[in-house]
Chimera marker file (.cmm) of the C-alpha trace (Angstrom):
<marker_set name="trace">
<marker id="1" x="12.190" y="-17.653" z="14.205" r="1" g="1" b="0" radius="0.5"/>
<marker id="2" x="8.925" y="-19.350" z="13.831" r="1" g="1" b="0" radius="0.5"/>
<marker id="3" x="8.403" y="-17.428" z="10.642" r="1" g="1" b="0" radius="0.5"/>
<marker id="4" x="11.856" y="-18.319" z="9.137" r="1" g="1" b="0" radius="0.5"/>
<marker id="5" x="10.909" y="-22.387" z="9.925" r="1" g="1" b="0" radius="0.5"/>
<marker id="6" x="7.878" y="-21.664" z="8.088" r="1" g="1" b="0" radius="0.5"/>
<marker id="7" x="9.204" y="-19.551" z="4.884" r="1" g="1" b="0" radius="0.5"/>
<marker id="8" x="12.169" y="-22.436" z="4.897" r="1" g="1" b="0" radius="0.5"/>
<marker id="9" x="10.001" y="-25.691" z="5.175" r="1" g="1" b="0" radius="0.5"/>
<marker id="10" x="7.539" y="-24.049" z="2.449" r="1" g="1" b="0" radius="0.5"/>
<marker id="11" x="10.744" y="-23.163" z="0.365" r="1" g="1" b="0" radius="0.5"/>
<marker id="12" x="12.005" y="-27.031" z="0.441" r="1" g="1" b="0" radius="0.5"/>
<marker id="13" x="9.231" y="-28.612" z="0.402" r="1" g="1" b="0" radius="0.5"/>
<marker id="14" x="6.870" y="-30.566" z="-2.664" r="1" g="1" b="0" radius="0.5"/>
<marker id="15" x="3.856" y="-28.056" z="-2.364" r="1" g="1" b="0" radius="0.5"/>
<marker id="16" x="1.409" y="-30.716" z="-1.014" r="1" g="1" b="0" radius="0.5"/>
<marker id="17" x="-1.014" y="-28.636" z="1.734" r="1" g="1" b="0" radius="0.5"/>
<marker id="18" x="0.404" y="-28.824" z="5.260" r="1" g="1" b="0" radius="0.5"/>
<marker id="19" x="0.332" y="-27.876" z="8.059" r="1" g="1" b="0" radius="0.5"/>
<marker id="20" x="2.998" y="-26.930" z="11.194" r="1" g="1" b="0" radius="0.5"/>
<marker id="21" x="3.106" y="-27.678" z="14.379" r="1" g="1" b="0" radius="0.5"/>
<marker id="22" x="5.575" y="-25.882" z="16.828" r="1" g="1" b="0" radius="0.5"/>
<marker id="23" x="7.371" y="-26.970" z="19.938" r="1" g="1" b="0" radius="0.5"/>
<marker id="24" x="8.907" y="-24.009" z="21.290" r="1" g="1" b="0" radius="0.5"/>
<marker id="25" x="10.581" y="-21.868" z="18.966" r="1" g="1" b="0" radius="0.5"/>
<marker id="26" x="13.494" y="-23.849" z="17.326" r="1" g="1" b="0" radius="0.5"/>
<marker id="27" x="11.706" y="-27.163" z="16.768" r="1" g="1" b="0" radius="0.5"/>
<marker id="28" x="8.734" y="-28.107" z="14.476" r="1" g="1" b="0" radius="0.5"/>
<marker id="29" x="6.905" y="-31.573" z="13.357" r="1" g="1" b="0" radius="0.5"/>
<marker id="30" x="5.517" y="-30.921" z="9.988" r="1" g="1" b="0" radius="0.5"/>
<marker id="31" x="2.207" y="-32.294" z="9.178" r="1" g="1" b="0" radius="0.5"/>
<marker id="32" x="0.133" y="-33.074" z="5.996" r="1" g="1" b="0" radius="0.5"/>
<marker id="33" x="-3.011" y="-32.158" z="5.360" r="1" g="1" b="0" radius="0.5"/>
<marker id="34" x="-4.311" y="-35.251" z="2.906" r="1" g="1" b="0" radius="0.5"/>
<marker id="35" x="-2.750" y="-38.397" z="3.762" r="1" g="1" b="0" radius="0.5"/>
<marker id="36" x="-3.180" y="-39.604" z="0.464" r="1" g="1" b="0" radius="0.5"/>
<marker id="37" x="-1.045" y="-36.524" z="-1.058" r="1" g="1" b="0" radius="0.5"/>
<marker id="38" x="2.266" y="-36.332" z="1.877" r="1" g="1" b="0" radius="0.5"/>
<marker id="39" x="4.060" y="-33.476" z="1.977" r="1" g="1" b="0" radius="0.5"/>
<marker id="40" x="7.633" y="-34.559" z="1.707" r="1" g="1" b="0" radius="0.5"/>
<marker id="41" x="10.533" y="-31.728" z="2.592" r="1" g="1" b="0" radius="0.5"/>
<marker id="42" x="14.348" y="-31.597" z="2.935" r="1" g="1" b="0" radius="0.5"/>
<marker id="43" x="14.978" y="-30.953" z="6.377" r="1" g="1" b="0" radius="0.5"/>
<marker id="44" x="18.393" y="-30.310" z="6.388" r="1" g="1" b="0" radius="0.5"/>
<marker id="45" x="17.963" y="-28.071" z="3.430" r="1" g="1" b="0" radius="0.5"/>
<marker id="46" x="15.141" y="-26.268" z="5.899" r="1" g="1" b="0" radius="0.5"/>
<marker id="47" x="17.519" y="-25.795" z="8.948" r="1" g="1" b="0" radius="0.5"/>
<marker id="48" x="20.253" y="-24.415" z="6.600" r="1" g="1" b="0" radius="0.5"/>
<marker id="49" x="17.983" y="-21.726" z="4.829" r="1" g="1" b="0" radius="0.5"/>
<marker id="50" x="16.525" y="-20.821" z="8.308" r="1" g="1" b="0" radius="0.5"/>
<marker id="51" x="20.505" y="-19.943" z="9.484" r="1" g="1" b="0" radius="0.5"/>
<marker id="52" x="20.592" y="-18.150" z="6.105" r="1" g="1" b="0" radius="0.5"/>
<marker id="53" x="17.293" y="-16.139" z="6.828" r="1" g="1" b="0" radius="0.5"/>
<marker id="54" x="18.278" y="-15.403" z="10.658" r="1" g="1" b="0" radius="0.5"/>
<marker id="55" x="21.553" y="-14.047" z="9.366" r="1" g="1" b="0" radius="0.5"/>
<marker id="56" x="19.594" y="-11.860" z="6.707" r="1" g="1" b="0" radius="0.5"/>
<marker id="57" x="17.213" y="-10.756" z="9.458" r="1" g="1" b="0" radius="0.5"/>
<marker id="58" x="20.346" y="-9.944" z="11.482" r="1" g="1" b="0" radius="0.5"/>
<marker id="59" x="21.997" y="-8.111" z="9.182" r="1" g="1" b="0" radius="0.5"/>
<marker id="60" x="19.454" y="-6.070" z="8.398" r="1" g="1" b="0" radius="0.5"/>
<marker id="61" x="18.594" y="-5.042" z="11.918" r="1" g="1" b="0" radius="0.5"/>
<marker id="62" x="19.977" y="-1.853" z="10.936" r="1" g="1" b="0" radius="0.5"/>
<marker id="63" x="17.673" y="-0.895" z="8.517" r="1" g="1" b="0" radius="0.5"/>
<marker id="64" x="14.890" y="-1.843" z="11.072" r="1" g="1" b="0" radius="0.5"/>
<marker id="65" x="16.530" y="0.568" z="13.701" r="1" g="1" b="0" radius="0.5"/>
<marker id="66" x="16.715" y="3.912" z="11.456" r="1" g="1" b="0" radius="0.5"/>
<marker id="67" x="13.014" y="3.585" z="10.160" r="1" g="1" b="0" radius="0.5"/>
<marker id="68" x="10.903" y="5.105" z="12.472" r="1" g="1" b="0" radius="0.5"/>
<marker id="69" x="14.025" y="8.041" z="13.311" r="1" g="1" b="0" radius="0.5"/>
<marker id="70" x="14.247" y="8.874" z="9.773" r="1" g="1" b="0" radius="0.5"/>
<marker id="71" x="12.327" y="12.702" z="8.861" r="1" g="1" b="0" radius="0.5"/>
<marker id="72" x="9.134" y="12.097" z="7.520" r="1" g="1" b="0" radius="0.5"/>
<marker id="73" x="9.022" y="12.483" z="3.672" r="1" g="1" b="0" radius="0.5"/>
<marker id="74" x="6.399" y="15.585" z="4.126" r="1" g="1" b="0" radius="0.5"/>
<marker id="75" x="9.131" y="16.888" z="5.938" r="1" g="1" b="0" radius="0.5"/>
<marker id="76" x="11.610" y="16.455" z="2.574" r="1" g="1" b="0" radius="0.5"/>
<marker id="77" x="8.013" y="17.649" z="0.916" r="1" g="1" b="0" radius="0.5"/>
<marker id="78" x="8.382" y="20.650" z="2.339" r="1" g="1" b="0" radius="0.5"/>
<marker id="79" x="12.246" y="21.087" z="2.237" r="1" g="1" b="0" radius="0.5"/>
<marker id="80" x="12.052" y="20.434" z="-1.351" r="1" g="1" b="0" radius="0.5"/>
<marker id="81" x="9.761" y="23.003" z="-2.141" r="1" g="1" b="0" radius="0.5"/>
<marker id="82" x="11.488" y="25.692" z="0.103" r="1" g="1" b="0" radius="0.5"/>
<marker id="83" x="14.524" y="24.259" z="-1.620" r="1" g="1" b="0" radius="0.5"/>
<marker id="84" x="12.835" y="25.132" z="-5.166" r="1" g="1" b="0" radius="0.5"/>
<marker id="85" x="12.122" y="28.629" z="-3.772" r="1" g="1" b="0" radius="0.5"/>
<marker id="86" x="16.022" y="29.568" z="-3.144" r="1" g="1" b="0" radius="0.5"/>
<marker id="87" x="15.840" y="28.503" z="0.642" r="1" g="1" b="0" radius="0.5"/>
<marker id="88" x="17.922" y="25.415" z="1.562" r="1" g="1" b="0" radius="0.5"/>
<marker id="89" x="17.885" y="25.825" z="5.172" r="1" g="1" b="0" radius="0.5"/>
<marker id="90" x="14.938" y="23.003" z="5.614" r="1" g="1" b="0" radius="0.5"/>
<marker id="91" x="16.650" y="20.816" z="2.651" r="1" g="1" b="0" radius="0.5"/>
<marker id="92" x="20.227" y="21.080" z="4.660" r="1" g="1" b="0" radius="0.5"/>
<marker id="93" x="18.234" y="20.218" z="8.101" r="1" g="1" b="0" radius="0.5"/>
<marker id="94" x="16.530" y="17.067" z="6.516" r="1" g="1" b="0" radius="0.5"/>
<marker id="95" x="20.047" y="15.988" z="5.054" r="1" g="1" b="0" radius="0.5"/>
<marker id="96" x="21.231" y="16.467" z="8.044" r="1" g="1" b="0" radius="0.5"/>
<marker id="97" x="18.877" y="14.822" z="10.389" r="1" g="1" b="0" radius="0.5"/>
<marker id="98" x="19.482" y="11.739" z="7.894" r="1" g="1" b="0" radius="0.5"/>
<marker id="99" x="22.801" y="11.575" z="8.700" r="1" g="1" b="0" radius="0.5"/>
<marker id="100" x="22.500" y="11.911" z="12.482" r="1" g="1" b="0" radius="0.5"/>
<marker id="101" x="20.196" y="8.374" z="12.149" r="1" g="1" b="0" radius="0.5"/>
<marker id="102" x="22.945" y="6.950" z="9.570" r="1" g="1" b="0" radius="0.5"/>
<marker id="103" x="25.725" y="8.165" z="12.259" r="1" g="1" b="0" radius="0.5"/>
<marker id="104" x="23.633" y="6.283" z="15.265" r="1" g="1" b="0" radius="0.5"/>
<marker id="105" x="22.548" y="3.122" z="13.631" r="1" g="1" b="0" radius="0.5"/>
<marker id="106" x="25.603" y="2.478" z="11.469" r="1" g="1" b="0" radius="0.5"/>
<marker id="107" x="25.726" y="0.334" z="8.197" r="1" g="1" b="0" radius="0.5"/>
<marker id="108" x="27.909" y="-2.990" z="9.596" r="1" g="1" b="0" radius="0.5"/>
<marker id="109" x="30.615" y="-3.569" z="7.696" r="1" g="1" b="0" radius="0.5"/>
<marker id="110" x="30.307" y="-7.049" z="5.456" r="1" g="1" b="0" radius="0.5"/>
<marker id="111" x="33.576" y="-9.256" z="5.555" r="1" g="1" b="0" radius="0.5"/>
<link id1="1" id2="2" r="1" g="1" b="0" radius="0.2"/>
<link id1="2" id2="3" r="1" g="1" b="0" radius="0.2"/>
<link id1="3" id2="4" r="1" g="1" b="0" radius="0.2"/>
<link id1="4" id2="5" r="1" g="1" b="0" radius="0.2"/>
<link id1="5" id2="6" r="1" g="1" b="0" radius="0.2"/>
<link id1="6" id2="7" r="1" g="1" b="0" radius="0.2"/>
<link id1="7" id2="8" r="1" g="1" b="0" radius="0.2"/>
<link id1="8" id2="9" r="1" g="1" b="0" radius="0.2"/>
<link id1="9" id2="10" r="1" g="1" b="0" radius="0.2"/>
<link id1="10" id2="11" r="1" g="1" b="0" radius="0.2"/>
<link id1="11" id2="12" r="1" g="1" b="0" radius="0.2"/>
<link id1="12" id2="13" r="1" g="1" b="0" radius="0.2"/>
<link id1="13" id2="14" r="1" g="1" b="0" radius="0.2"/>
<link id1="14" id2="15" r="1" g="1" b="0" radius="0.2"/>
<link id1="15" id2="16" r="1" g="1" b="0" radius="0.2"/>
<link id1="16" id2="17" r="1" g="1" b="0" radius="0.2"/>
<link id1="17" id2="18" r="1" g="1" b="0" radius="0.2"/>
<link id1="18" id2="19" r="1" g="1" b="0" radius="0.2"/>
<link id1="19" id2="20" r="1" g="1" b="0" radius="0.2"/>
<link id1="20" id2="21" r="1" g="1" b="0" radius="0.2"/>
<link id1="21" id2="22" r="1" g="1" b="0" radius="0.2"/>
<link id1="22" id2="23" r="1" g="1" b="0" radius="0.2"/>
<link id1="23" id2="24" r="1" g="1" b="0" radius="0.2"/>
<link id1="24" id2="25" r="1" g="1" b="0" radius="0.2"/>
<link id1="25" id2="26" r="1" g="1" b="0" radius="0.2"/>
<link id1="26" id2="27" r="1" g="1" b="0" radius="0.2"/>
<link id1="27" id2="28" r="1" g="1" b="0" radius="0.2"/>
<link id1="28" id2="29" r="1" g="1" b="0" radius="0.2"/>
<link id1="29" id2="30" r="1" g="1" b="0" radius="0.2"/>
<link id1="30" id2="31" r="1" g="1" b="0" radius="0.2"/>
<link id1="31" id2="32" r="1" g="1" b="0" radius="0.2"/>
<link id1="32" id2="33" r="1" g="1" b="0" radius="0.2"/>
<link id1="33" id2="34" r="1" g="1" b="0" radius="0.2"/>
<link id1="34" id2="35" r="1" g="1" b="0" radius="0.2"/>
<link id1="35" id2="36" r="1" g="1" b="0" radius="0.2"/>
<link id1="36" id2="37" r="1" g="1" b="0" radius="0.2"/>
<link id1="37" id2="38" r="1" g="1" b="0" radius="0.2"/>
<link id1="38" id2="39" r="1" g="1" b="0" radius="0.2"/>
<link id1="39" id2="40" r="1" g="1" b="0" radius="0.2"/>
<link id1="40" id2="41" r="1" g="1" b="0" radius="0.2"/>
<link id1="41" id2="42" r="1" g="1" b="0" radius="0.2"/>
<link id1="42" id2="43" r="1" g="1" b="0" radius="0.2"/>
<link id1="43" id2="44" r="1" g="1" b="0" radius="0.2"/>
<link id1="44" id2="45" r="1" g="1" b="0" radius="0.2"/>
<link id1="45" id2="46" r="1" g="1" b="0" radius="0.2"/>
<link id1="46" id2="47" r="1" g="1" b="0" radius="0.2"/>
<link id1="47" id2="48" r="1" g="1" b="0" radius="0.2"/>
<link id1="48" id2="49" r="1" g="1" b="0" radius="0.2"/>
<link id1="49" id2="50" r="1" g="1" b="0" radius="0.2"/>
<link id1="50" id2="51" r="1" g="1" b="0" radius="0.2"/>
<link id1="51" id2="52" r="1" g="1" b="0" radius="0.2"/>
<link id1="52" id2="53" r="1" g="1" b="0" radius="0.2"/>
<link id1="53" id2="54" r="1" g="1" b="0" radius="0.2"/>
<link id1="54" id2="55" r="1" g="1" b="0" radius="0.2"/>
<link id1="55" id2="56" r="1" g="1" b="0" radius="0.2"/>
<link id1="56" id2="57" r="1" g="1" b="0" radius="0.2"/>
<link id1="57" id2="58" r="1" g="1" b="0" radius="0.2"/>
<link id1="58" id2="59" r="1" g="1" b="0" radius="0.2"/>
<link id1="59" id2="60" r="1" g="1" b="0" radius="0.2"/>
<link id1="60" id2="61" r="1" g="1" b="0" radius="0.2"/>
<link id1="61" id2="62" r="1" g="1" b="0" radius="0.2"/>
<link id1="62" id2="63" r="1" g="1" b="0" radius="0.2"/>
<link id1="63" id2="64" r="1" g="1" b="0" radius="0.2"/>
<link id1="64" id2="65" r="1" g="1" b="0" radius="0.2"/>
<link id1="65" id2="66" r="1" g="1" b="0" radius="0.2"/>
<link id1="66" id2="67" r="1" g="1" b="0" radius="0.2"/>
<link id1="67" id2="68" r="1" g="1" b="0" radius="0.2"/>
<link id1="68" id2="69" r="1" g="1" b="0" radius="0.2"/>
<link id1="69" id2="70" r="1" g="1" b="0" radius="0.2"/>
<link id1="70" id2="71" r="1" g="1" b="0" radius="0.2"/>
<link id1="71" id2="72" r="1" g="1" b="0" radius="0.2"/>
<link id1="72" id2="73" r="1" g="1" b="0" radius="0.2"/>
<link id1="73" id2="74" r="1" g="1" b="0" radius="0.2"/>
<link id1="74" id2="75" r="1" g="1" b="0" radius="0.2"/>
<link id1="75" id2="76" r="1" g="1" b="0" radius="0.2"/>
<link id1="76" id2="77" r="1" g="1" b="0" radius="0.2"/>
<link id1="77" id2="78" r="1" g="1" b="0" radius="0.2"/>
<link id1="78" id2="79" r="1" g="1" b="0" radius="0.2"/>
<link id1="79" id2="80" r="1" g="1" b="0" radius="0.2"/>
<link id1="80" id2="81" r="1" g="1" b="0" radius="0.2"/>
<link id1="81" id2="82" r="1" g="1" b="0" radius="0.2"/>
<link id1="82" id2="83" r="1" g="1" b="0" radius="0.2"/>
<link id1="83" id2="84" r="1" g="1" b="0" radius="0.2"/>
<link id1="84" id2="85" r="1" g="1" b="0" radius="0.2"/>
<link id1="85" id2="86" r="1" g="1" b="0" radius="0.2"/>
<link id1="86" id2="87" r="1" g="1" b="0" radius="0.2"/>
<link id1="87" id2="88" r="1" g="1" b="0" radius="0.2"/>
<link id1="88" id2="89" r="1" g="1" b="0" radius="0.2"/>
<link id1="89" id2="90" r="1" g="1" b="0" radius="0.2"/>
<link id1="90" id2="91" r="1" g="1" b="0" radius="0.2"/>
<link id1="91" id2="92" r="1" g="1" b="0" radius="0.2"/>
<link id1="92" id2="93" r="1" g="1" b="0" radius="0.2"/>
<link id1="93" id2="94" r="1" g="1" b="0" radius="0.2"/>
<link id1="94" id2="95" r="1" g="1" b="0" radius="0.2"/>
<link id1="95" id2="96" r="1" g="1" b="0" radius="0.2"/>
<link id1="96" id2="97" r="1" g="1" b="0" radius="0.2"/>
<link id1="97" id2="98" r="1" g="1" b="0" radius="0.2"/>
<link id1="98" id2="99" r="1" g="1" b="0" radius="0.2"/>
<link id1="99" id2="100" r="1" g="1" b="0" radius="0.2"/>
<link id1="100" id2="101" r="1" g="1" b="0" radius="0.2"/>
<link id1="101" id2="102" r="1" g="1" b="0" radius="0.2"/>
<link id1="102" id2="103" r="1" g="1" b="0" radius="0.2"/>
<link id1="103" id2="104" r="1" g="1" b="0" radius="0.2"/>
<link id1="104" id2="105" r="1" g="1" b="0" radius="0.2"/>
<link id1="105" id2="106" r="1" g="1" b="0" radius="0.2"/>
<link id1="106" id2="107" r="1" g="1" b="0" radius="0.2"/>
<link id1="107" id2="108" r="1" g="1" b="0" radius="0.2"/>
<link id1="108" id2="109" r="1" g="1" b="0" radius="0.2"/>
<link id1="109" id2="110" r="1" g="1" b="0" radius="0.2"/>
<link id1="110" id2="111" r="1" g="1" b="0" radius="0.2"/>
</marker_set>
C-alpha cells in the first residue's frame, strides 16, 4: 500500500522535491523539501489512483501466483530442441505442465 501512496502522490503532484511521511499504512502527511519551492498535490486525485493501483495489484495477483510454478525456460530449451529432433514428448510435458499452473491459478474473469 505504502508504495501505491507513493507512486499516486508522485503521479498528482507539481514535481517540487518531497518527501513522505507514513502513519500506518493507509495514511500519509506529505512534506516538502524547500520551503521556498512547496510541493502542492491533489489529494483526492491521490486516494482515487491508489484504489485504481490496489485494484490493478489485485487483479493481477494471478500472474504473481503462476510465476515461480511455471517450467523453467531451459526446460522449453530443451523441449524445443528435442522437439526439432522429431521427439515431442518433452515439448507436450512443458505444454502441459503450463496448463496444470493456468488450471490452478485461473485467469479471473473481468465484468
Amino acid at each position: 500500500m505504502i508504495d501505491f501512496i507513493t507512486q499516486a502522490v508522485r503521479e498528482n503532484g507539481n514535481g517540487a522535491p518531497h518527501s513522505i511521511e507514513f502513519v500506518g499504512t493507509s495514511d500519509w502527511t506529505v512534506v516538502s523539501a524547500d520551503p521556498t519551492n512547496p510541493f502542492v498535490y491533489n489529494h483526492d486525485a491521490a486516494v482515487a489512483r491508489i484504489a485504481e493501483l490496489q485494484a490493478d495489484y489485485t487483479a493481477t495477483q494471478y500472474q504473481r501466483n503462476r510465476q515461480p510454478e511455471y517450467p523453467s525456460l531451459a526446460t522449453l530449451a530443451d523441449a524445443l530442441y528435442w522437439s526439432n529432433q522429431g521427439d515431442n514428448t518433452k515439448l507436450d510435458e512443458y505444454y502441459a505442465a503450463c496448463a496444470a499452473v493456468k488450471a490452478k491459478y485461473p485467469k479471473p474473469e473481468v465484468n
